[in-house]
CHARMM internal coordinates of N, CA and C (Angstrom, degrees):
IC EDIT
DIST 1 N 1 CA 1.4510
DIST 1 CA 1 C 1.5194
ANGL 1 N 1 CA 1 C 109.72
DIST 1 C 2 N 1.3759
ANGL 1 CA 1 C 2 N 111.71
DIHE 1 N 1 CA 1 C 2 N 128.82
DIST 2 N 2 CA 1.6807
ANGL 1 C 2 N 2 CA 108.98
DIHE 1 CA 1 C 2 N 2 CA 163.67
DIST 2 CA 2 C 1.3282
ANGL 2 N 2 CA 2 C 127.19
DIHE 1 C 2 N 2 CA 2 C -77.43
DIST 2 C 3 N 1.4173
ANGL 2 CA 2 C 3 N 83.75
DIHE 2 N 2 CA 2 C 3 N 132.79
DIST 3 N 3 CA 1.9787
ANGL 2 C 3 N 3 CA 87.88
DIHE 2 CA 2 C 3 N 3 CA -176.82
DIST 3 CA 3 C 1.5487
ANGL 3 N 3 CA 3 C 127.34
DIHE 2 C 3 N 3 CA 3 C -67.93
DIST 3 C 4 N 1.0614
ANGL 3 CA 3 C 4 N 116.65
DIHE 3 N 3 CA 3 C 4 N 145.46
DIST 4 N 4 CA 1.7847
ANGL 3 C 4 N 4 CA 119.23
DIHE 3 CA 3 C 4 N 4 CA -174.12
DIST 4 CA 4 C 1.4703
ANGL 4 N 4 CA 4 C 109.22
DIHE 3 C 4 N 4 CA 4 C -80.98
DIST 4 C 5 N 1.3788
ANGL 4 CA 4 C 5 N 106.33
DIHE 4 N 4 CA 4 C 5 N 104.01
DIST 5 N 5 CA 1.7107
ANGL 4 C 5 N 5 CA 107.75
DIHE 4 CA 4 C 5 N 5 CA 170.75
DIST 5 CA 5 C 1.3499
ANGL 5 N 5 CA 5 C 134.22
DIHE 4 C 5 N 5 CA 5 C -60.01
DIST 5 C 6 N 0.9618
ANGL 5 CA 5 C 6 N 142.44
DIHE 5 N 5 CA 5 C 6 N 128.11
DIST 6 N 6 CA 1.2470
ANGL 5 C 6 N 6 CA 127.47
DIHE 5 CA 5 C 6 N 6 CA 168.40
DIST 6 CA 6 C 1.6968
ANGL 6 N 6 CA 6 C 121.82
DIHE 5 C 6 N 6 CA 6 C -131.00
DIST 6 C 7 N 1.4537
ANGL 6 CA 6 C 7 N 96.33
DIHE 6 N 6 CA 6 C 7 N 146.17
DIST 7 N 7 CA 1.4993
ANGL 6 C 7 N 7 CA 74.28
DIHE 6 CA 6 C 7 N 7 CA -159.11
DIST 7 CA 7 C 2.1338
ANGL 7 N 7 CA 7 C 83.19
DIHE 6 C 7 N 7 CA 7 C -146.82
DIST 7 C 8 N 1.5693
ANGL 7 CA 7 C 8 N 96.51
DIHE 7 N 7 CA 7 C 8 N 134.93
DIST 8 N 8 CA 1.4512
ANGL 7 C 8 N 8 CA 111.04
DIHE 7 CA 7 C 8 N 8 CA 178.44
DIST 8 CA 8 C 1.7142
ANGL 8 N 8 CA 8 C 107.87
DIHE 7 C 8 N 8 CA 8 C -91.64
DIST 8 C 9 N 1.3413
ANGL 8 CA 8 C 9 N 92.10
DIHE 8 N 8 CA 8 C 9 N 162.93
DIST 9 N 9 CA 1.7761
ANGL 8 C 9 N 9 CA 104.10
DIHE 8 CA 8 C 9 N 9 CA 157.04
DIST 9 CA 9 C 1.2645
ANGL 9 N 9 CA 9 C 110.38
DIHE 8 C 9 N 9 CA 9 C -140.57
DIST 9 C 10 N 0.9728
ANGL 9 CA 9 C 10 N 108.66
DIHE 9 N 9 CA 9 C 10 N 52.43
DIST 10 N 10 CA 1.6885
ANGL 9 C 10 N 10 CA 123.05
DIHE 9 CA 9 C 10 N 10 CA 165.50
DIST 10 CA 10 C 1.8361
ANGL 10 N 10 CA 10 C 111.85
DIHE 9 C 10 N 10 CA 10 C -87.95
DIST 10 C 11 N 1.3431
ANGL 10 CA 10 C 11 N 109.15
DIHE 10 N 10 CA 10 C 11 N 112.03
DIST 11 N 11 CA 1.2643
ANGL 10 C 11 N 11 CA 103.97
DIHE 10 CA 10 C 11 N 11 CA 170.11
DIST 11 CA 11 C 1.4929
ANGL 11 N 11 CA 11 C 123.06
DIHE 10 C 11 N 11 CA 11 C -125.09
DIST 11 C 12 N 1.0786
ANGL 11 CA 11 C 12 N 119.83
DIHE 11 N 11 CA 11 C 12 N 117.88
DIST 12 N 12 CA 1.7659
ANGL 11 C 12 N 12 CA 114.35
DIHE 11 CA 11 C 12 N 12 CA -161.28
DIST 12 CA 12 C 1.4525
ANGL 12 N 12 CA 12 C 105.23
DIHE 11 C 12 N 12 CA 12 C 51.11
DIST 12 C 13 N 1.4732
ANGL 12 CA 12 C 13 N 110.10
DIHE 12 N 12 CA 12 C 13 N -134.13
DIST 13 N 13 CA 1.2308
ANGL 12 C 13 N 13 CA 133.86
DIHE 12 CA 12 C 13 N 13 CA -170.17
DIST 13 CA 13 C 1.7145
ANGL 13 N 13 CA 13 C 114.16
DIHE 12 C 13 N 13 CA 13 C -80.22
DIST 13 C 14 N 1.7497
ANGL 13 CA 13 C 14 N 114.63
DIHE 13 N 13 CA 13 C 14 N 4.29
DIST 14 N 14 CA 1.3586
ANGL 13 C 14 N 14 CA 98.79
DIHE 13 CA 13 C 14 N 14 CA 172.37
DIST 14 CA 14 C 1.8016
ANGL 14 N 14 CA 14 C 116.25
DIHE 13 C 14 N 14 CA 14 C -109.10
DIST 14 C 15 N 0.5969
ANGL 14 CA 14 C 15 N 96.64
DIHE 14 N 14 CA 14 C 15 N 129.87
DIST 15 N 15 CA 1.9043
ANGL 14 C 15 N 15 CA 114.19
DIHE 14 CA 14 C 15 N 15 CA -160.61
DIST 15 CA 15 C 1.6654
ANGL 15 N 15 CA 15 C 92.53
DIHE 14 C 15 N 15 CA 15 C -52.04
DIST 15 C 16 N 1.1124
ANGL 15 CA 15 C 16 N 125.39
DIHE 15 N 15 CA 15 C 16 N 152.26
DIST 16 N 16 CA 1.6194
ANGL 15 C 16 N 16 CA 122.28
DIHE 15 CA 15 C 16 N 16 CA 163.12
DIST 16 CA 16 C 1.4384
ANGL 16 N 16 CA 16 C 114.25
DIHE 15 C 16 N 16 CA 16 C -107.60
DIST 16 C 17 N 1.1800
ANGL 16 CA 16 C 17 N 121.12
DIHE 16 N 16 CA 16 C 17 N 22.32
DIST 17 N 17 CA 1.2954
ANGL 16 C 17 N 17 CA 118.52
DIHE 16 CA 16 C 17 N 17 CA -177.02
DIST 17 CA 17 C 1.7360
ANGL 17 N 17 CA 17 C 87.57
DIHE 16 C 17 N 17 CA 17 C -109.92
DIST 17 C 18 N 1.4638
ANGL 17 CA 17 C 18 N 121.76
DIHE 17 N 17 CA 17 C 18 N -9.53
DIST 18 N 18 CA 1.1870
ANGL 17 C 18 N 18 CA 123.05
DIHE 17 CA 17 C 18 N 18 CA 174.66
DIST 18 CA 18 C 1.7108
ANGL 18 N 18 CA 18 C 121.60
DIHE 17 C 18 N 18 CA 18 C -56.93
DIST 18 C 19 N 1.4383
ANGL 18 CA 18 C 19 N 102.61
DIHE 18 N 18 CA 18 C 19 N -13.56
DIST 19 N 19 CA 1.8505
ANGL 18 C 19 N 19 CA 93.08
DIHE 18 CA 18 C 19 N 19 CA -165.72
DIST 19 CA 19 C 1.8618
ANGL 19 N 19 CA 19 C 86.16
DIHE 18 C 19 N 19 CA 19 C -135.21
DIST 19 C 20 N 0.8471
ANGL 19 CA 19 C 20 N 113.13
DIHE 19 N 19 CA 19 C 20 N 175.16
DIST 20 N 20 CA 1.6830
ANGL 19 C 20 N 20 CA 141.89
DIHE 19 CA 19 C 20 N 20 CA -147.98
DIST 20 CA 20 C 1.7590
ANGL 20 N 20 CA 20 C 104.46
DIHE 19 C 20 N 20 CA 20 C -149.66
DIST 20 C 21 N 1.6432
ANGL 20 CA 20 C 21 N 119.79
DIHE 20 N 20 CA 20 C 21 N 117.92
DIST 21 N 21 CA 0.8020
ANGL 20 C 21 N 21 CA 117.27
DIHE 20 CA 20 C 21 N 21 CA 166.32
DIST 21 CA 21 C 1.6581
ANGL 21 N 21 CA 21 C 115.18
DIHE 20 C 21 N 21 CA 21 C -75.68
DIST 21 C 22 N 1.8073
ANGL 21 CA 21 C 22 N 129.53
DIHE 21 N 21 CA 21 C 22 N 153.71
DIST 22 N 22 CA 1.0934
ANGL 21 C 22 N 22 CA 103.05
DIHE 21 CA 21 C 22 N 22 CA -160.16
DIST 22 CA 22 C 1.1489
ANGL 22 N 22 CA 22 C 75.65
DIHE 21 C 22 N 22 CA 22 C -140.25
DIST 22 C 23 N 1.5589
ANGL 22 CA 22 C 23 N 117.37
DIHE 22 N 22 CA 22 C 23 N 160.41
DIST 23 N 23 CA 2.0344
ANGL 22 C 23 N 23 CA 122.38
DIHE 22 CA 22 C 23 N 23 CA 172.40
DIST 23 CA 23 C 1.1871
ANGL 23 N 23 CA 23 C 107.71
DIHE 22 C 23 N 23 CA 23 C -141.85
DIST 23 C 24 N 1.4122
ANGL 23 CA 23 C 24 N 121.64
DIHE 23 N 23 CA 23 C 24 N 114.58
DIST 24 N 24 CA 1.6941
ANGL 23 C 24 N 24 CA 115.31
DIHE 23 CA 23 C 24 N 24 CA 178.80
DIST 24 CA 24 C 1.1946
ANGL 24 N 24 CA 24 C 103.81
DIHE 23 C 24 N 24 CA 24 C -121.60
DIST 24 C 25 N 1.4131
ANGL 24 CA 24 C 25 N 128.21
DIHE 24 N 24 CA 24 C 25 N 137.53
DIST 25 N 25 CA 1.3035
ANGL 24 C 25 N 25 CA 119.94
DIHE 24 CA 24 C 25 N 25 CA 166.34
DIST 25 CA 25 C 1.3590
ANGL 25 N 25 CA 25 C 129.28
DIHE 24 C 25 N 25 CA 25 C -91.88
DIST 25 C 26 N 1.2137
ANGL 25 CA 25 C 26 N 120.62
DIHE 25 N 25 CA 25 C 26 N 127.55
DIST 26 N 26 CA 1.1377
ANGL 25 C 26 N 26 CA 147.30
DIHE 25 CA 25 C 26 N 26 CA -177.99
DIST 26 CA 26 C 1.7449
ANGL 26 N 26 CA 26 C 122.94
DIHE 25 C 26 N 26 CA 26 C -65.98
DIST 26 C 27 N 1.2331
ANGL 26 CA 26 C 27 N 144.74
DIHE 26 N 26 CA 26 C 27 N 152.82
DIST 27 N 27 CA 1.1368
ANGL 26 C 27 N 27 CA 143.01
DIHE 26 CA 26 C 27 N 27 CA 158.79
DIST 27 CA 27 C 1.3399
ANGL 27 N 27 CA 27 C 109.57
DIHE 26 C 27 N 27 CA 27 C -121.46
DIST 27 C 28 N 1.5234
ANGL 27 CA 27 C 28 N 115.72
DIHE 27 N 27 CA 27 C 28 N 116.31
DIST 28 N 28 CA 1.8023
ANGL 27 C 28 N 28 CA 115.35
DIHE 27 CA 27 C 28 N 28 CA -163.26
DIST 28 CA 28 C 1.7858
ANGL 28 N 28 CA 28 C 88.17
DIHE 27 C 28 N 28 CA 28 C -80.20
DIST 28 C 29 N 1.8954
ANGL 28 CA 28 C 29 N 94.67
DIHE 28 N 28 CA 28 C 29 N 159.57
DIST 29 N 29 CA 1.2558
ANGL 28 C 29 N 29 CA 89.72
DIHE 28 CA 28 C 29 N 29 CA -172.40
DIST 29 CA 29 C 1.7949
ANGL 29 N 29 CA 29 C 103.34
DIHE 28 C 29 N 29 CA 29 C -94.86
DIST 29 C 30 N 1.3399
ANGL 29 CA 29 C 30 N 99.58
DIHE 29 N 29 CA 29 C 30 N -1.15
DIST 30 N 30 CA 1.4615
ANGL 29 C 30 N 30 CA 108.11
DIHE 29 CA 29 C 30 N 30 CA -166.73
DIST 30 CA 30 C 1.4128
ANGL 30 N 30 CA 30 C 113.92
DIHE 29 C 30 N 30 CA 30 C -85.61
DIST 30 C 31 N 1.3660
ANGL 30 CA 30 C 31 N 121.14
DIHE 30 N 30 CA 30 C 31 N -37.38
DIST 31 N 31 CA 1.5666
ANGL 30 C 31 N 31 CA 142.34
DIHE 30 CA 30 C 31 N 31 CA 176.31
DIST 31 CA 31 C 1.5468
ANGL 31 N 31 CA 31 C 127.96
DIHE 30 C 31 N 31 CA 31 C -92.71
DIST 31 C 32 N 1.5944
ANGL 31 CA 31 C 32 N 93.61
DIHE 31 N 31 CA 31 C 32 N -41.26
DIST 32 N 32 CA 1.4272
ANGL 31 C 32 N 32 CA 89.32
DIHE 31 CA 31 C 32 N 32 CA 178.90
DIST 32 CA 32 C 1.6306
ANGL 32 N 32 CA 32 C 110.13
DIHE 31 C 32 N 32 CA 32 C 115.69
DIST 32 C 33 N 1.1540
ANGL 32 CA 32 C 33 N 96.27
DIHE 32 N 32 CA 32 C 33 N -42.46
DIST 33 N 33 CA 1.7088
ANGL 32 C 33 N 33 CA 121.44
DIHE 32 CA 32 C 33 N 33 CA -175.47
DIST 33 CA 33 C 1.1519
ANGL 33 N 33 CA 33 C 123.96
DIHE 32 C 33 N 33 CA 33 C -79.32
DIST 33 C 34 N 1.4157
ANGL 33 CA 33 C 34 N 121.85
DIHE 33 N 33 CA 33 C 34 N 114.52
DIST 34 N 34 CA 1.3845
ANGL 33 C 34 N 34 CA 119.26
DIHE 33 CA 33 C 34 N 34 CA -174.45
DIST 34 CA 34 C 1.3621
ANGL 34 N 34 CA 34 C 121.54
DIHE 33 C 34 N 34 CA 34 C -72.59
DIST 34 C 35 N 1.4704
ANGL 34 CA 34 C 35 N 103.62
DIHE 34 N 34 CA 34 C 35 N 133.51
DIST 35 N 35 CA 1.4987
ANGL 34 C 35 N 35 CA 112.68
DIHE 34 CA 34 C 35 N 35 CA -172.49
DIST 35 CA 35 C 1.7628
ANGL 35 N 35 CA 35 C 109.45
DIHE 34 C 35 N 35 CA 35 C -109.29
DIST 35 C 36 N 1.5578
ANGL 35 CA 35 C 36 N 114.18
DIHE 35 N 35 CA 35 C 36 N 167.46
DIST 36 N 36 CA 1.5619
ANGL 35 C 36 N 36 CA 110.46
DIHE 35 CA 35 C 36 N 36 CA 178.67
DIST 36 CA 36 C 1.5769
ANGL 36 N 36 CA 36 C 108.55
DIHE 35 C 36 N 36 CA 36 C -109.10
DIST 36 C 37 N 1.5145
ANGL 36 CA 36 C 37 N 103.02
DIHE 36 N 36 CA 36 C 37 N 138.21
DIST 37 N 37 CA 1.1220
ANGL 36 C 37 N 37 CA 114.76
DIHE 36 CA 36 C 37 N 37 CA 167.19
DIST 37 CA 37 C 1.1892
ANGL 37 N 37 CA 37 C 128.19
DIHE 36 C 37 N 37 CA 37 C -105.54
DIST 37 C 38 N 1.2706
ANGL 37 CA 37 C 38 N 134.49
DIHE 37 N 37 CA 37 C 38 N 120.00
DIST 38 N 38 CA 1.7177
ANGL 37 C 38 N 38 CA 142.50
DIHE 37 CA 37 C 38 N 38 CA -140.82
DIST 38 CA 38 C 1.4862
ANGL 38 N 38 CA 38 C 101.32
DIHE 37 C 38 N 38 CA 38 C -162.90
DIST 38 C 39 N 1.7573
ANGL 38 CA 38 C 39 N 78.52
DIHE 38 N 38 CA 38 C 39 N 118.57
DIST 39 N 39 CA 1.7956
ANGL 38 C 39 N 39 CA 91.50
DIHE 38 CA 38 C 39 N 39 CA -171.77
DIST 39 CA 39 C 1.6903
ANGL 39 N 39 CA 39 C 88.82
DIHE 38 C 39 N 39 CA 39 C -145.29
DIST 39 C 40 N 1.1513
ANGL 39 CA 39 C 40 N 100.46
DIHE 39 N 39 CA 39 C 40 N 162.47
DIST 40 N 40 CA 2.0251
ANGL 39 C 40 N 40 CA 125.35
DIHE 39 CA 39 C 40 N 40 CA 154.99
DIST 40 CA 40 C 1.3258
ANGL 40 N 40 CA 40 C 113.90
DIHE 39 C 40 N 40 CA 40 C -104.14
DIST 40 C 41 N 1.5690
ANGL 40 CA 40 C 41 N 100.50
DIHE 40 N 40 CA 40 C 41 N 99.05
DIST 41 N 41 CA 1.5788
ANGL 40 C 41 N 41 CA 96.60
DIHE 40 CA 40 C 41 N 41 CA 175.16
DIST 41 CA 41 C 1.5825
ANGL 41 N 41 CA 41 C 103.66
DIHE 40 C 41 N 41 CA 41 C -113.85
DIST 41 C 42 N 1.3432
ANGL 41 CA 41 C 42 N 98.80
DIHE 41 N 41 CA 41 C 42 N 179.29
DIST 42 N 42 CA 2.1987
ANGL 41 C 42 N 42 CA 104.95
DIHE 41 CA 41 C 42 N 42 CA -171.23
DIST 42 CA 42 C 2.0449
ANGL 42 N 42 CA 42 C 91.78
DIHE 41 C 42 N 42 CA 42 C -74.56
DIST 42 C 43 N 0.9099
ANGL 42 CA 42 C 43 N 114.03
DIHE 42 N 42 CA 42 C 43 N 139.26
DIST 43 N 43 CA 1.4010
ANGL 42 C 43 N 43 CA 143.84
DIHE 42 CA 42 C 43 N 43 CA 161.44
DIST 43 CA 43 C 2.1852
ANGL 43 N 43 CA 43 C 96.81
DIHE 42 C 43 N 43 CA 43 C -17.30
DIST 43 C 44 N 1.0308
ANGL 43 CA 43 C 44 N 105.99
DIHE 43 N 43 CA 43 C 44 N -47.57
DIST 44 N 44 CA 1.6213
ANGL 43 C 44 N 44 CA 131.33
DIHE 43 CA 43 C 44 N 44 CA -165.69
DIST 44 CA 44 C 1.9046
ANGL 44 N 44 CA 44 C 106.40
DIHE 43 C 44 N 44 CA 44 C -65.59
DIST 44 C 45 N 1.5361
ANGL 44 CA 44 C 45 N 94.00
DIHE 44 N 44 CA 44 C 45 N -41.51
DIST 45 N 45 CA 1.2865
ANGL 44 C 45 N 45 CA 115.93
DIHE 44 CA 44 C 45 N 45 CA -170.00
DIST 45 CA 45 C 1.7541
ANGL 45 N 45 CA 45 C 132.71
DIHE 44 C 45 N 45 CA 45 C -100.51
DIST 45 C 46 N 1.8949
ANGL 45 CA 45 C 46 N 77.65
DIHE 45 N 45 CA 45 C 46 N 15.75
DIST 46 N 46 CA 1.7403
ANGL 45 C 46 N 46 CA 90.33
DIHE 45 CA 45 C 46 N 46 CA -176.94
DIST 46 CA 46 C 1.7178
ANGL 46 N 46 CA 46 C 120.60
DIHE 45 C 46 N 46 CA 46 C -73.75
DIST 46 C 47 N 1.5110
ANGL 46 CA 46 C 47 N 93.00
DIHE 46 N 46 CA 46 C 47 N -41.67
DIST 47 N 47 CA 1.6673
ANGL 46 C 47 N 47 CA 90.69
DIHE 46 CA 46 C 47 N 47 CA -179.61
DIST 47 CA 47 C 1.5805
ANGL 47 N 47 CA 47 C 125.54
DIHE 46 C 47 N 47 CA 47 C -78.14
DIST 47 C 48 N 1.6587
ANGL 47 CA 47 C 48 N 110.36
DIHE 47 N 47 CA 47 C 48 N -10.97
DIST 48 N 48 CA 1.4411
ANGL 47 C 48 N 48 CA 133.35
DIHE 47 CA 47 C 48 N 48 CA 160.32
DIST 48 CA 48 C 1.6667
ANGL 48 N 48 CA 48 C 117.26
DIHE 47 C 48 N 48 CA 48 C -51.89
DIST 48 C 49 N 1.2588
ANGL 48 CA 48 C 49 N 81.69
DIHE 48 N 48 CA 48 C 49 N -47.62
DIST 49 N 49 CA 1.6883
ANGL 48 C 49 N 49 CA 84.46
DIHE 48 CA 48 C 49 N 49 CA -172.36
DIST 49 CA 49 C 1.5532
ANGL 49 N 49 CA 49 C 123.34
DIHE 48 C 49 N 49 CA 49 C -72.40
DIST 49 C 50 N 1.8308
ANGL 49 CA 49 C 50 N 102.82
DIHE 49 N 49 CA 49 C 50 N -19.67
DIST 50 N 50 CA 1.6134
ANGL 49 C 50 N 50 CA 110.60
DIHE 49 CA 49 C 50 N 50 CA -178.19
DIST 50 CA 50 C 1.5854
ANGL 50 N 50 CA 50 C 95.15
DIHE 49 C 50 N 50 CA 50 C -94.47
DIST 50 C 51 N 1.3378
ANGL 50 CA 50 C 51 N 128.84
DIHE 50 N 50 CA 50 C 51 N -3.77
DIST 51 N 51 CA 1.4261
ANGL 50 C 51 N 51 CA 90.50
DIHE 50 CA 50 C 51 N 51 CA -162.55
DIST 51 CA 51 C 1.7541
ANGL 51 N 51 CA 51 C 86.38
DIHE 50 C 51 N 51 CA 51 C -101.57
DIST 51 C 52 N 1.2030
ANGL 51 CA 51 C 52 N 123.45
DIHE 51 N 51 CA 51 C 52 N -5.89
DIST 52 N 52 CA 1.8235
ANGL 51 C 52 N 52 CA 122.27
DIHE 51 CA 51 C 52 N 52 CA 166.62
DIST 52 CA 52 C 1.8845
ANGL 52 N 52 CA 52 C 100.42
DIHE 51 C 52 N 52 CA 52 C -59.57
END
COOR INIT
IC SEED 1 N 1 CA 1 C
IC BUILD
């Protein structure tokens, strides 16, 4: 059986429920081919990041 990972981002005093993984896809300008963009940004900074 495979084991269930778990894994925090709690560091000291900053909460990890504070940031939001985010995935936008991209269209490279070099290929043609859309690529993914995947980041952890703060909770605050989610709708910032889609409208770039």
């Amino acid at each position: 059986m495979a084991k269930k990972v778990v894994a925090t981002l709690r560091d000291g005093s900053k909460d990890g429920r504070a940031y939001t993984k985010v995935i936008k896809m991209v269209k490279s300008p070099k290929t043609g081919a859309y690529v993914f963009d995947e980041r952890m940004v703060p909770n605050d900074d989610v709708k910032e990041f889609f409208k770039n």
